[in-house]
C-alpha positions in Angstrom: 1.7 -30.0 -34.4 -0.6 -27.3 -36.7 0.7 -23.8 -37.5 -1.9 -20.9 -35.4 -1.5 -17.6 -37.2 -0.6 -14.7 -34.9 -3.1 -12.3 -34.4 -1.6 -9.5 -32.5 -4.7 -8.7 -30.9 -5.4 -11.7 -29.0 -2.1 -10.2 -27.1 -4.1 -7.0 -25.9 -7.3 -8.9 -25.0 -5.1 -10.8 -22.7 -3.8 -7.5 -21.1 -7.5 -6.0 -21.3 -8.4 -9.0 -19.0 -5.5 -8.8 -16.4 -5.8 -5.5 -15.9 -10.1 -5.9 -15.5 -8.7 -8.7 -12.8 -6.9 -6.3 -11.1 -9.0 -3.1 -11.0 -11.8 -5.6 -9.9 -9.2 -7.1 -7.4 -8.3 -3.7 -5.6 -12.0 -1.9 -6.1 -14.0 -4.5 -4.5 -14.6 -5.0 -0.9 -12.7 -7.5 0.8 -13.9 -9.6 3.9 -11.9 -9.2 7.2 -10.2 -11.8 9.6 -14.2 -11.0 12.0 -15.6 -11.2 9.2 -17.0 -7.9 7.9 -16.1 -6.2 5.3 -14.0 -3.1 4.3 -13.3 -0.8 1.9 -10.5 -1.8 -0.4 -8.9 1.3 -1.0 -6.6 3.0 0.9 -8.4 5.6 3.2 -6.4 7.9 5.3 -7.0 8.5 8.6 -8.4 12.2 9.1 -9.3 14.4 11.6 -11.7 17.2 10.8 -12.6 20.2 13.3 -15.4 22.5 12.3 -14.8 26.0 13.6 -17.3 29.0 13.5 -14.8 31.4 12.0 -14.9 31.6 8.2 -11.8 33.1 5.7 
């Protein structure tokens, strides 16, 4: 068994790359049960009126 030196920096490219993994995880589209796609983020569902009046 050899002794590694500790380089604290190899800890943060480790987070650097989990967090890549999960940004690209949740930003990507992901493919449906039919088989299209959709939008990975969360979308609300809205309902927008426009209306001739103005404020």
């Amino acid at each position: 068994m050899s002794i590694t030196r500790w380089d604290p920096f190899d800890e943060v490219t480790t987070l650097r790359r989990s967090m890549e993994r999960m940004f690209d995880d949740f930003l990507t589209p992901r493919r449906t049960r039919t088989g299209g796609s959709e939008a990975a983020w969360w979308q609300p569902p809205v309902e927008m009126f426009e209306t001739k009046t103005t404020r």
